[in-house]
C-alpha positions in Angstrom: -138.7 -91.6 105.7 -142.2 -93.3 104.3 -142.3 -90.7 101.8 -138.6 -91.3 100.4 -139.4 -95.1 100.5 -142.7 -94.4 98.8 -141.4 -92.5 96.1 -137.8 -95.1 95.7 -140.2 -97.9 94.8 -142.6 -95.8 92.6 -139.4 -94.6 90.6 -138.6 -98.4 90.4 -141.8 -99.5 89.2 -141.9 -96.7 86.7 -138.4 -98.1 85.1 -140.2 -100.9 84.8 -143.0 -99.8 83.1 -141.3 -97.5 80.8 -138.9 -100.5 80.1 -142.5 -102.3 78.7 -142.4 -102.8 75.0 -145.0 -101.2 72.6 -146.4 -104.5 72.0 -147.6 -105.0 75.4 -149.1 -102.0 76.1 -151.4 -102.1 72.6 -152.0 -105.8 73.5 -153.2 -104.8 77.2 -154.9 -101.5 75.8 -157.0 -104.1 73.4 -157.8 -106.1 76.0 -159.3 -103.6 77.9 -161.3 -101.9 74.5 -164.9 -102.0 75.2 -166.2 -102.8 71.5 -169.7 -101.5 72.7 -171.9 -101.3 76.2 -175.6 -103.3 75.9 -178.1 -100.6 75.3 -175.7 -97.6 74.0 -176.4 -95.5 70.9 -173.5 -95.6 68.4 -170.6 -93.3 69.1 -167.3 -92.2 67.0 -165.1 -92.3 70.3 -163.5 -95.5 72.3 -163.4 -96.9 75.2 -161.4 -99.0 77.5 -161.7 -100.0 81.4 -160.9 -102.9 83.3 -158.4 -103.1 86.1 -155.2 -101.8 87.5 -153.5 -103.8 90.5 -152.1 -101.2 93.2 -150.7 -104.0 95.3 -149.9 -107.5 94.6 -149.2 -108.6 97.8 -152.8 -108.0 98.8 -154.5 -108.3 95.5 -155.9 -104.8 95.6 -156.8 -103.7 92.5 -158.9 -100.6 91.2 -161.0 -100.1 88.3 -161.0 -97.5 86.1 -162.8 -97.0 82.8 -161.7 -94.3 80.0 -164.1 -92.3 77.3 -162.1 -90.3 75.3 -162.5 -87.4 73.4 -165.6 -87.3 71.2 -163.4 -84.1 69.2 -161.9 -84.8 65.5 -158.7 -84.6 67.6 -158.7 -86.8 70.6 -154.8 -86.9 70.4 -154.7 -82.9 71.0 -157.3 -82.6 73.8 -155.7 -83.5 77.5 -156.4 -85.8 80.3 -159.0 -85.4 82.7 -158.8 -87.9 85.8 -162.4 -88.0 87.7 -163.0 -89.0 91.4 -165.8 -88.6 93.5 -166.0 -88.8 97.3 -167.8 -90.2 100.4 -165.4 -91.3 101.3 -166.8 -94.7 99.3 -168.8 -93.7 96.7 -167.9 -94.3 93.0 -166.3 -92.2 90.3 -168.6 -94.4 87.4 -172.4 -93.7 89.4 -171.9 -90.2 89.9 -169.4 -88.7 87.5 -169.2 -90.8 84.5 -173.5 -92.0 84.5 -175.0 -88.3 86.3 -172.9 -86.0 85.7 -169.8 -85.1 83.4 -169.5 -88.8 81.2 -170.8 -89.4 77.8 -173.8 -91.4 78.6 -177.1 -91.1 80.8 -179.1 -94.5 82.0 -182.6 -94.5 81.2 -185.3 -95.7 84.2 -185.6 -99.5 83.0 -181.5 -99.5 83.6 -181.6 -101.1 80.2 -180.6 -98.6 78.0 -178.4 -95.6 77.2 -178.6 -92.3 75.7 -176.1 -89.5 74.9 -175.5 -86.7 77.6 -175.3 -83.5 75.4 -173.2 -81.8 77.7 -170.7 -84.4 78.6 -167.2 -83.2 79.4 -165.5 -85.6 76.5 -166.1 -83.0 73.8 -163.0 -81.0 75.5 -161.2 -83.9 77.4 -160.6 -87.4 77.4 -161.8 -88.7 80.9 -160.7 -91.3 83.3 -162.6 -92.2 85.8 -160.9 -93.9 88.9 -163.4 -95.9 91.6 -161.1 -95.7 94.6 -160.6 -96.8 97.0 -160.5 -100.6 97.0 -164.2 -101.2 98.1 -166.1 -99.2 96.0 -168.0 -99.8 92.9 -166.1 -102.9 91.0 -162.5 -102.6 92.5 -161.1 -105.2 95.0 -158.7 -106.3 97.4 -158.3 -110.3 98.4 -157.2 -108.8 101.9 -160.1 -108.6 104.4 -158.2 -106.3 106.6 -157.3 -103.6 104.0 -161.1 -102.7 104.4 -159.9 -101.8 108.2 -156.9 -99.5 107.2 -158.7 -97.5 104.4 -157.9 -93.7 105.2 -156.2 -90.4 103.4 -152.7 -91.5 103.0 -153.5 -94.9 101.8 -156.0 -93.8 99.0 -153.5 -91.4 97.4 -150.9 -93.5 97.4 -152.7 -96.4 95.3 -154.4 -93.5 93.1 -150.5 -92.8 92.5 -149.6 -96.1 91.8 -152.6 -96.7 89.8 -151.9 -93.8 87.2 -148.4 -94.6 86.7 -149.3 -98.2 86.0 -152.0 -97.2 83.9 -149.8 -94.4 82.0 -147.6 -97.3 81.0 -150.5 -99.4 79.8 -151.8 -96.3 77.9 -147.8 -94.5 76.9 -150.1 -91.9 74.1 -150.7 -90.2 77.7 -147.6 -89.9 78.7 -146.5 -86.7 79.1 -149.9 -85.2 78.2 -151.6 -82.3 79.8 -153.1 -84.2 82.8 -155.7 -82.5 85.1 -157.9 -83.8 88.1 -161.3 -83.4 89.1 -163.6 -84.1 91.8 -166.1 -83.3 94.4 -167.0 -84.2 97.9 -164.8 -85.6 99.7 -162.4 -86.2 96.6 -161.6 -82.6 98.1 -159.2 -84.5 99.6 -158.5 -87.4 97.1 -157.5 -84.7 94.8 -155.2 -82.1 96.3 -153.6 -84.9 98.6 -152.8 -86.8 95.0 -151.6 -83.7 93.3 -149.1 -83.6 96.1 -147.8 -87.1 95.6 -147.6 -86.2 91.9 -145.9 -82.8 92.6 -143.6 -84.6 95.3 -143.1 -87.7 92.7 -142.3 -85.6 89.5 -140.1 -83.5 91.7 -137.8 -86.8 91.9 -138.0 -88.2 88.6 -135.8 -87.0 85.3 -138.7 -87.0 83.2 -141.0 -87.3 84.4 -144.4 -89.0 82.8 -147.6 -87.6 84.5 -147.9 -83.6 83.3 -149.7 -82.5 86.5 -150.9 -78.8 85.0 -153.9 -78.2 87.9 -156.9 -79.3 89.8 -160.2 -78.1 90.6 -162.5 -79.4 93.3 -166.5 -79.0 93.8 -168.0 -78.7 96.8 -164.9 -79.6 98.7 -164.3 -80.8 102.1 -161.7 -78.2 102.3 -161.0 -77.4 106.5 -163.4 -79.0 109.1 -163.8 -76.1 111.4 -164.7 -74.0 108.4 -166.9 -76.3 106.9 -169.1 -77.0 110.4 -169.4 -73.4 110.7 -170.0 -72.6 107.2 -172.7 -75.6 106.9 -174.5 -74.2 109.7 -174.6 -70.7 108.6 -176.1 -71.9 105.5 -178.8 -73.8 107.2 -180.0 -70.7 108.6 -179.8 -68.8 106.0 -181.3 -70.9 103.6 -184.4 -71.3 106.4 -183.8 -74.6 106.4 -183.7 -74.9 110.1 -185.0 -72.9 113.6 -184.0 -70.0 114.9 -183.9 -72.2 118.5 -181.9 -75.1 116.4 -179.4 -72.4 115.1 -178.9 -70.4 118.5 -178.3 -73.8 120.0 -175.6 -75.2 117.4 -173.8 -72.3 118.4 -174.1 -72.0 122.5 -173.0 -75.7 122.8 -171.3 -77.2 119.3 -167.0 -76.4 119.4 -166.0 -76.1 116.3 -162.8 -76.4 116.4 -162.7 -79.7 118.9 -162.3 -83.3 117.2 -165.7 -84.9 118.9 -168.8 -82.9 119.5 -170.4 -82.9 123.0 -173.9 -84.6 123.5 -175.4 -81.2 123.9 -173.9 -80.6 120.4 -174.9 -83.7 119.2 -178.4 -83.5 120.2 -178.5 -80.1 119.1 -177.5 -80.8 115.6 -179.8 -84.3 115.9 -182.8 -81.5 116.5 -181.7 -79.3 113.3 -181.7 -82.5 111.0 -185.1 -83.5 112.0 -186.2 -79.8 111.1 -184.8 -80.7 107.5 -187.4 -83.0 106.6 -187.2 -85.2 103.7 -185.4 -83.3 101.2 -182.6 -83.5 99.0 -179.6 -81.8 101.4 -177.7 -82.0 98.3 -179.5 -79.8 95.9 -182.2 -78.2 98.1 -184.7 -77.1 95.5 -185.2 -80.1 94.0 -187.7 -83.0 93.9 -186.5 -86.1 96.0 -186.5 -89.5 94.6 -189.8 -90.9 95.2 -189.8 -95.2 94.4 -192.1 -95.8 92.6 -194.5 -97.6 94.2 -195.1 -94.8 96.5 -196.5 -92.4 93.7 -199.9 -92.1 92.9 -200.7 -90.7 89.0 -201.1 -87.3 90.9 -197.5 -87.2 92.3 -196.1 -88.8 89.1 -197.8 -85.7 86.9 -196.5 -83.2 89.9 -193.1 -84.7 90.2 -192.7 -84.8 86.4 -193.2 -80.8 86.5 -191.0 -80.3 89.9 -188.4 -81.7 87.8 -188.8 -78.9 85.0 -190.0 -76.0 87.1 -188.1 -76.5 90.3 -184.7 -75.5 89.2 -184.8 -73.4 86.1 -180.9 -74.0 85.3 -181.3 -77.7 85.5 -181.0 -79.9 82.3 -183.6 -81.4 80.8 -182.9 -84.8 81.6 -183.0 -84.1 85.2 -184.2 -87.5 87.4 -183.6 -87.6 90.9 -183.5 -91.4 91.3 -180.7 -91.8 88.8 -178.7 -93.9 91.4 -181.3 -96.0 91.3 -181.1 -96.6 87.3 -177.0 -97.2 87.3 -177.6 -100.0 90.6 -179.5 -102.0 87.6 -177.5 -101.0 85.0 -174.0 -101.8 86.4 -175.0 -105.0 88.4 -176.5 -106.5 84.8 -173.9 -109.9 83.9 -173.7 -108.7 80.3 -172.5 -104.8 81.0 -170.1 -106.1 83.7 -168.9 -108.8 80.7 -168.8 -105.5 78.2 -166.6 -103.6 80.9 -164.0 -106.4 81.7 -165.4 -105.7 85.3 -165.9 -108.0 88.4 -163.5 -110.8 86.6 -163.1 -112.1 90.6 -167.0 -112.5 91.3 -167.2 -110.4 94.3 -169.6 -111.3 96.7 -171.1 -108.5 96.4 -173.3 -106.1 94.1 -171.6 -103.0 92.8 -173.7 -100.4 94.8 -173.0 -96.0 94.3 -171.9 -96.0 97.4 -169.7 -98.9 99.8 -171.0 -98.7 102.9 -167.9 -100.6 103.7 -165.8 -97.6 103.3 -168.6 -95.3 103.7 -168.2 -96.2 107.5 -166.0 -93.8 109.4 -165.3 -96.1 111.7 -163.1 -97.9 109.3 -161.5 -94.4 107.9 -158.2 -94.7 109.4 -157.0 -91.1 108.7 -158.8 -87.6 107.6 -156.8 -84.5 107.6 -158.7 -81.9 109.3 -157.6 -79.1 106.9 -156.6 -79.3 103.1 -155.3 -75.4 103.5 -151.3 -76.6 103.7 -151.8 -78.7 100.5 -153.1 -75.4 98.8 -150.5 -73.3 100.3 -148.1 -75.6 98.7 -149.7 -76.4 95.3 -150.2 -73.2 95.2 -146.6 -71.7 95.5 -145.5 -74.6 93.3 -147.8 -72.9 90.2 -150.2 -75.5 89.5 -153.7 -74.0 88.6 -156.0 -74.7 90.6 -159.9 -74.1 90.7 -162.2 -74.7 93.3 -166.6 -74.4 92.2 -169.4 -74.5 94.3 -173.2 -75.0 93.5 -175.0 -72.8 95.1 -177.7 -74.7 96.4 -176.1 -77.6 98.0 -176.4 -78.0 101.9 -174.0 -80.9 102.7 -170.5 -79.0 101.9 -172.4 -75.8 101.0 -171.0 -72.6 99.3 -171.0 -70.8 103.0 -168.3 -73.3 104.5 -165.8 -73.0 100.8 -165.5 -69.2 101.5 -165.2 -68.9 105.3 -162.1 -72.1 104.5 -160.4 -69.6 101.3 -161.0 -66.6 103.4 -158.0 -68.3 105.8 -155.7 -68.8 102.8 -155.4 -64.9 103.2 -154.6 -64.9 99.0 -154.1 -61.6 97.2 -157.3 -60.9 94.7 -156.3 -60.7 91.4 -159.7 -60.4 89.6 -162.4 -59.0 91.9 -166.0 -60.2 92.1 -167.9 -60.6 88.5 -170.9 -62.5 87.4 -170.1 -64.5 84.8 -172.6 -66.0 82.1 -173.9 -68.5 79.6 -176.4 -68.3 77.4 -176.8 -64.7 78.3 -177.7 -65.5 81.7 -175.7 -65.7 85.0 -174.0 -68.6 85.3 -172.5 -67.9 88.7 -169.9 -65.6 90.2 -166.3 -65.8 90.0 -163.2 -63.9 92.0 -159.8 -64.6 90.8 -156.7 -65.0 93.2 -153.1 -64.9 93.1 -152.5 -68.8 92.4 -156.3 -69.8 92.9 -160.1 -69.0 91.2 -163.1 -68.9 93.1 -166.5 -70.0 91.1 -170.2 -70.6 91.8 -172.5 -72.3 90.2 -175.8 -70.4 90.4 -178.8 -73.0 91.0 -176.8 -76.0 90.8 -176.2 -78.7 94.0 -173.6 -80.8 95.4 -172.9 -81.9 91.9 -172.7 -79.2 90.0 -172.2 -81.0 86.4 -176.1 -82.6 87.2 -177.9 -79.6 87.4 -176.9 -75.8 87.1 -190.8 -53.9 96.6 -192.6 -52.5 99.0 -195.2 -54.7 101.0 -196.9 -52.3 103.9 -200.3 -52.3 102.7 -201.8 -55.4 104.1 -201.2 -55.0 107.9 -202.0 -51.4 107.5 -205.5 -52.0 105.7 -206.0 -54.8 108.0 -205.4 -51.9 110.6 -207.8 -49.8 109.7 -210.2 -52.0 109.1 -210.1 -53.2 112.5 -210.3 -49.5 113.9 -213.1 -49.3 111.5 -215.1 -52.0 112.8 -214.2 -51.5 116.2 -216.7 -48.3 115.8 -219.9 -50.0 115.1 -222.3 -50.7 117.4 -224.0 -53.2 115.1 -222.2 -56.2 113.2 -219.6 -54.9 110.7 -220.2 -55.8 107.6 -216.4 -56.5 106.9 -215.7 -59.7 108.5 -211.8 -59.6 108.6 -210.8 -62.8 110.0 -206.7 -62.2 109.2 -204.2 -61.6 106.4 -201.3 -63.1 104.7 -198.3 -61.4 103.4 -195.5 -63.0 101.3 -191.5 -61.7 101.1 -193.4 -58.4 102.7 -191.2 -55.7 104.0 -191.8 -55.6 108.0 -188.7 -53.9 109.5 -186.5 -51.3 107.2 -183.5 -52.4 109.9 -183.7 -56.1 109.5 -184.8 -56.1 105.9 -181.3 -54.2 105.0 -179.5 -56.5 107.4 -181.2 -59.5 106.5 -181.0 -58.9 102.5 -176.9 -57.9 102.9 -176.8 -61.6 104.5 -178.6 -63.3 101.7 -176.4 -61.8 99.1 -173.3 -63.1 100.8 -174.6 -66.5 102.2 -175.9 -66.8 98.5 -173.0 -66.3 97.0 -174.0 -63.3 95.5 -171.4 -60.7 96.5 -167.4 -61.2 97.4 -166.3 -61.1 101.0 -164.9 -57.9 100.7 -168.2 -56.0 99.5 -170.5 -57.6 102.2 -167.7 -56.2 104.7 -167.9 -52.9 102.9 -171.9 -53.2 103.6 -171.5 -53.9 107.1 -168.8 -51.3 108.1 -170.2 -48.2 106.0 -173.7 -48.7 106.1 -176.1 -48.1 109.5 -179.5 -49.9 109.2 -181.2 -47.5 111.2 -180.5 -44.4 109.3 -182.8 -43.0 107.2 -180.3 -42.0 104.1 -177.3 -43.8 103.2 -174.1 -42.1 103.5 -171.9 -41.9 100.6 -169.5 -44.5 101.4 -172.8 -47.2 102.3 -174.5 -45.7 98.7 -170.8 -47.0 97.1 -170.2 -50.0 98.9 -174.2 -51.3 97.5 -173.3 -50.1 93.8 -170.2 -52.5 93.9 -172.8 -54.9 95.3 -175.1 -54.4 92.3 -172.2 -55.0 89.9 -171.6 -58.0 91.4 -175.4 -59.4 91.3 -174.7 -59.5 87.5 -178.1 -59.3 85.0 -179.9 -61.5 87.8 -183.4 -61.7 88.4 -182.8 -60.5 92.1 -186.5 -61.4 93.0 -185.9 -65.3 91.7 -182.2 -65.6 91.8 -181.9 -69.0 90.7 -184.4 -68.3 87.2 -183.0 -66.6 83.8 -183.8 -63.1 83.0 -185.6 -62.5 80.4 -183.6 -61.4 77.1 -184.0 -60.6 73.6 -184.8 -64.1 72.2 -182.8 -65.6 69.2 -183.5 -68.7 67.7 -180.6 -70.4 70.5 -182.0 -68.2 73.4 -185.8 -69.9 72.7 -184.0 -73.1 72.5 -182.8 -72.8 75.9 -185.9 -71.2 77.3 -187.9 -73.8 75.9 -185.3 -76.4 77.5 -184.2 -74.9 81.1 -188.0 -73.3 81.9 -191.0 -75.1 83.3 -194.0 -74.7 81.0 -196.1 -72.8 82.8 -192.9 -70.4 84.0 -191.9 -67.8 81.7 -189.3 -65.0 83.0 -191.2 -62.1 79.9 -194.7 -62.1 81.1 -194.6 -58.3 82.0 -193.7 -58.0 78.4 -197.1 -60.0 77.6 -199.2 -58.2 80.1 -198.2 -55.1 78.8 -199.1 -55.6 75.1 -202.3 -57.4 76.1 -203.9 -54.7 78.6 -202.9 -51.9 76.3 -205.1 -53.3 73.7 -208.3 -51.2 73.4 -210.6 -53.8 72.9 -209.4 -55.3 76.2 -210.0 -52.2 77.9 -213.4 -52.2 76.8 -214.1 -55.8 77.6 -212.9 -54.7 81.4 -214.8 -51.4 81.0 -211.4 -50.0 81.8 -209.8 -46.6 81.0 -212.7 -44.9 80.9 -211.5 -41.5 81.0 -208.3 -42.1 78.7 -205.9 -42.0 80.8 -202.6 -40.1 78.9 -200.3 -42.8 79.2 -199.7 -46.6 79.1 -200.6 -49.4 81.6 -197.5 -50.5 82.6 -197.0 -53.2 85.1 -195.4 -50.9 87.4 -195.8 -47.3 88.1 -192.2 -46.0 88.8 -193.1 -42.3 89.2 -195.5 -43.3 91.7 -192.8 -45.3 93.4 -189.7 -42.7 93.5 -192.2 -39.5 94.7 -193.9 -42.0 97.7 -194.5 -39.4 100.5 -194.4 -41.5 103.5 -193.1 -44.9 104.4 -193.3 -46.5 108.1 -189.7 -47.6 109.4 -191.4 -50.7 110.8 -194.3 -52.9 110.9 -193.8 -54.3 113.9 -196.0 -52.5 116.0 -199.2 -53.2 114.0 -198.2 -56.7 113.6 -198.4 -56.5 117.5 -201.8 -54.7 117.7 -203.1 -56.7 115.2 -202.0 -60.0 117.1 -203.6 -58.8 120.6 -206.7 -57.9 118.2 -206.8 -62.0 117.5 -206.8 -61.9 114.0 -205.6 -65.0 111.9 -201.7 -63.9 110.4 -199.2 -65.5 108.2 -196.0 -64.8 106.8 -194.7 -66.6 104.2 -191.5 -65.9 102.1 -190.2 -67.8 98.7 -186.5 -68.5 100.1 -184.9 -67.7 96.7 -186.3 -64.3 96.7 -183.1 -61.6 97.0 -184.9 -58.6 97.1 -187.0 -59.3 100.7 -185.4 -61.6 101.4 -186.1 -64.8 103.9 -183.1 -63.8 106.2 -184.5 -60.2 106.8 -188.3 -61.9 107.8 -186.7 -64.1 110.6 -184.4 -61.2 111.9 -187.4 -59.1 112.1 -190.1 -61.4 113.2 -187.2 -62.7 116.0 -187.9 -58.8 117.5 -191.5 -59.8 118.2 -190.4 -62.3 120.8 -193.8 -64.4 120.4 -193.9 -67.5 122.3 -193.5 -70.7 119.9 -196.5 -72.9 119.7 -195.4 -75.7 117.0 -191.9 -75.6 116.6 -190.2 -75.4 113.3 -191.2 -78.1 111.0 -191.2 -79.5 107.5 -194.2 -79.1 105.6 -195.4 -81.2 102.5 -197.3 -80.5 99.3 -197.3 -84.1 96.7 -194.3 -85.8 99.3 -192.1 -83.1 98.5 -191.0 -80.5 101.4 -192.7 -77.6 100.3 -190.8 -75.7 102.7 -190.2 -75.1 106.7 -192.9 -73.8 108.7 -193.2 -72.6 112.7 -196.4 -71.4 114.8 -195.9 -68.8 116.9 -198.7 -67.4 119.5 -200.5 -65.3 117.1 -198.8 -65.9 113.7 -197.8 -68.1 111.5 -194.1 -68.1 109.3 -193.7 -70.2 106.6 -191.1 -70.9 103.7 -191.6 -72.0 100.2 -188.9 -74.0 98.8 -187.6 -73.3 95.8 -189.2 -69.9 95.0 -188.9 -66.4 94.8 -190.6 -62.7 95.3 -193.9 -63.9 93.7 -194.2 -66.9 95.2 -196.9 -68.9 92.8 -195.4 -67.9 89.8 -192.3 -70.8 90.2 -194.3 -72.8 93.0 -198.1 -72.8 92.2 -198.9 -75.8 93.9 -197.0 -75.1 97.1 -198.9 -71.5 97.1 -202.0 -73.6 97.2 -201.2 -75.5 100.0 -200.5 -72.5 101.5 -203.7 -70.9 100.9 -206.2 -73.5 102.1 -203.9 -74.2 105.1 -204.3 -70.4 106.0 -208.0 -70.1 104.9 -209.1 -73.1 107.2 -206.7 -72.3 109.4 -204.9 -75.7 110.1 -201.1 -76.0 110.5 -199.7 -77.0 107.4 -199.2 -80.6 106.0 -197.0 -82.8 107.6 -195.6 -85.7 106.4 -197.7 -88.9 105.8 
């Protein structure tokens, strides 16, 4: 009955909006025109923004603020509606300043500068800061900031547009689309069923709803729990004691967690440390007065190294910039923006809203919404970045899974700039993407190890045989993304792929049903199940999943490499090595090759690889004899490394069963978390974030930590 009465007075205000006369709505598009914004470069495209009232009873009123298209054509290109989530943070901080809008803030929050890869080239975007609360829109009702919720938000959102489609009648009827992330995964579904549900009542109807597509979404929040903390493990971003606990005392599926569960999941967070949960590999905002010229210089080169695939303009502390930027007298004057002097300052995120306590409803799962949407045709599309923690890739499959959708297109990397940009499935009335290396929002950013524990085996047995001193003096070893258990290392690296988002569901089940660990050949069915798996990977770098390949370079492939890779970080340096130690006169500078040897150094021998006589199922026992023999041990493993992967380590150092010692921590190199660490009776594991098989190729400062740690054998750094 609220839905007919809903729709009966939107149908009325629509007649009288339509009934509006030309005049009017160029007067009140002019009045909205921003002629220019202090600090932006010039720009052939407009701009308008200001505000939309929702509800006049309560003087709730939303602001909204359109770029359109930068194209020769803005008339041609459709409309793209932007809202971000929280619930309470604003559409204008993230979407239009960090992420898909035509302008970037610089770090005074004075000026502006062009975003090269802003979305108006192929749309003309809307961005919406809803609800009332957030950013610059308002209500003159104290209590509507009690009843915020679900239901309410998409109704004004639907009141808004067809107010503003009146003040803006070129839109009418125009291809419309919406986008967002977060939470907006349920702003946007919920609206696109008031739209489908509105335009389903109407004639002609004005707002040409053609899809959505959602990032990150808050899609179902059973799935999502579970899926968040399956990704925390396998990301080694937590214990193996926090993990085991979630899952012995959290209920997925009840409304309020337990205190058990809620202490559990209190310990996992404080095994976090201080990182960015929503884009893992990156540097966190450090304020400024906090950094030292040393962690300037080191945060400058996180920011180009950490995350190969991010842009070059990359700043964590970008919130930061648009808080100056948008609470500035003469940009709010430019944007037509807090005309009621709210007492206030515009913030990224209302805390207000922000607090649940004042969220009146949440649906717990979006998956009806999609059933319908999708049976009524629109297209929809639903993208995750890969590398975000919060509403992680793990918790978006685990929801679709339940949608039980026939695939259409299987699993297939797909690319840009010859490298892979992510993977894709396509389903009967829905596509699946990732974003490889990129976080919560995705528009900001984008083999065989047994010799060291056997040497260190035999030199112990070796010196255990002299009567006199030894003259080695083995105090321990180290080994990095080593191979320690055949068993868990297949396990553990089929795990990765999927929690990665590396392979579909359907292959990693083919893995798990065909293929025994503990056999010593593959049978045929396991052999195909892992090529469908390697045709999924895509032209990845499997030992650094989130850095290019290296390719053929044009003049637009250097351009990129030269943009997207740290400076010291090249993915062609075998190429390099190859030409430089094949050069005589460096052979003879090395006295090297003494006997001509009747081929070419080569990085890697591969006939030596495929005829290897003898290969020990596990390492496990040494690492046991080795431990009772007191020597000094780490194991360390780059978590983006796909090959030996970090999942297979813990799986197979869990089979030691060594009593813990420190418990799984943080650790710090230049206030960043350089990665998780835990002490064990005997041996040491640690993680380095953000790198991969080699571990000091991506992360050179974080190796060093490592290495003094282990050579004067303290724990490593802690936060100070």
């Amino acid at each position: 009955m609220a839905r007919t009465h809903l729709i009966f007075l939107l149908l009325v205000l629509l007649s009288k909006s339509t009934s509006s006369t030309s005049t009017t709505s160029t007067k009140e598009q002019e009045e909205d025109r921003i002629k220019a914004l202090p600090g932006q470069p010039k720009v052939g495209f407009s701009q308008f923004s200001g505000y939309v009232t929702v509800n006049e009873s309560h003087g709730r009123s939303l602001f909204y603020w359109l770029t359109e298209s930068s194209s020769h054509s803005p008339h041609t290109k459709p409309l793209l509606l932007w809202l971000n989530g929280g619930p309470g943070c604003s559409s204008i901080a993230y979407g239009a300043s960090e992420e898909i809008g035509p302008f970037r803030i610089s770090k005074t929050g004075y000026n502006l500068y062009l975003n090269n890869f802003s979305w108006n080239t192929e749309a003309n975007l809307l961005f919406l800061e809803s609800p009332v609360g957030v950013g610059f829109s308002y209500t003159n009702t104290s209590s509507d900031f009690e009843e915020s919720g679900d239901e309410r938000t998409a109704q004004d959102n639907l009141i808004f547009l067809i107010s503003w489609m009146s003040r803006f009648p070129q839109y009418q009827y125009r291809d419309f689309y919406i986008v967002g992330e977060s939470y907006a995964g349920h702003y946007v579904p919920q609206l696109a069923k008031k739209i489908h549900e509105y335009n389903k009542a109407c004639k002609n109807p004005v707002i040409n709803l053609k899809g959505f597509m959602v990032g990150n979404p808050e899609m179902d929040k059973n799935n999502d729990k579970l899926g968040t903390i399956t990704y925390w493990w396998s990301h080694a971003m937590i214990s193996d004691t926090s993990y085991n606990c979630i899952l012995k005392n959290c209920d997925f599926t009840a409304d309020r967690f337990s205190k058990e569960c809620n202490s559990a999941i209190y310990d996992a967070a404080a095994d976090f440390g201080d990182i960015d949960q929503y884009s893992i590999y990156t540097p966190k905002c450090v304020p400024p007065q906090d950094q030292t010229n040393q962690t300037k210089i080191v945060q400058m080169r996180q920011m180009q190294t950490t995350k190969p695939f991010l842009v070059d303009q990359y700043d964590p502390c970008t919130e930061n910039y648009a808080e100056i930027y948008y609470n500035r007298p003469e940009v709010q004057r430019a944007m037509h923006a807090n005309r009621t002097a709210i007492p206030y300052k515009w913030t990224a995120c209302s805390d207000s809203v922000f607090d649940t306590w004042n969220w009146r409803d949440s649906d717990n799962s979006m998956l009806p919404i999609y059933k319908e949407l999708i049976a009524a045709g629109l297209r929809i599309w639903v993208y995750s970045g890969d590398t975000d923690s919060v509403i992680p890739v793990t918790a978006t499959r685990f929801s679709l899974s339940k949608l039980n959708l026939t695939v259409k297109t299987r699993w297939y990397p797909w690319y840009s700039g010859n490298q892979v940009g992510g993977r894709t499935e396509v389903y009967e009335g829905l596509t699946f993407v990732t974003v490889r290396g990129a976080g919560h929002e995705v528009p900001f950013f984008q083999p065989q190890r047994h010799y060291v524990p056997q040497l260190a085996k035999e030199i112990y047995l070796y010196n255990k045989g002299f009567n006199n001193t030894p003259i080695i003096n083995l105090k321990g070893f180290m080994v990095g993304n080593g191979d320690i258990d055949k068993h868990y290392d297949r396990l553990g690296s089929a795990m990765y792929a999927w929690s990665h988002a590396m392979i579909s569901d359907k292959t990693y089940k083919s893995i798990l049903k065909h293929c025994s660990f503990t056999a010593h050949k593959n049978s045929n069915n396991c052999n195909w199940a892992l090529y469908f798996a390697s045709i999924e990977f895509g032209k990845v770098n499997g030992y650094n999943i989130y850095s290019p390949s290296c390719v053929h370079q044009t003049s637009q492939t250097k351009f990129l490499h030269g943009r997207l890779l740290a400076e010291e970080f090249d993915p062609c340096t075998e190429n390099y090595a190859e030409i430089y130690y094949n050069r005589p006169d460096v052979q003879r500078a090395m006295h090297a090759n003494l006997t001509s040897i009747p081929y070419k150094w080569t990085t890697c021998n591969m006939v030596l690889n495929k005829n290897w006589k003898d290969s020990e199922f596990s390492m496990l026992p040494i690492y046991k004899e080795l431990i009772a023999a007191g020597l000094r041990i780490w194991v360390f493993s780059g978590d983006t490394d796909a090959v030996v992967p970090v999942t297979g380590t813990r799986l197979a150092l869990n089979k030691l069963n060594l009593p813990v010692k420190t418990r799984w921590y943080p650790w710090y190199s230049e206030k960043q978390v350089g990665g998780w660490t835990e002490v064990y009776e005997g041996l040491t594991f640690a993680t380095v974030r953000g790198a991969g098989h080699e571990v000091p190729v991506l992360q050179p400062e974080r190796a060093l930590t490592l290495l003094r740690s282990f050579l004067a054998g303290k724990e490593l750094p802690r936060s100070d």
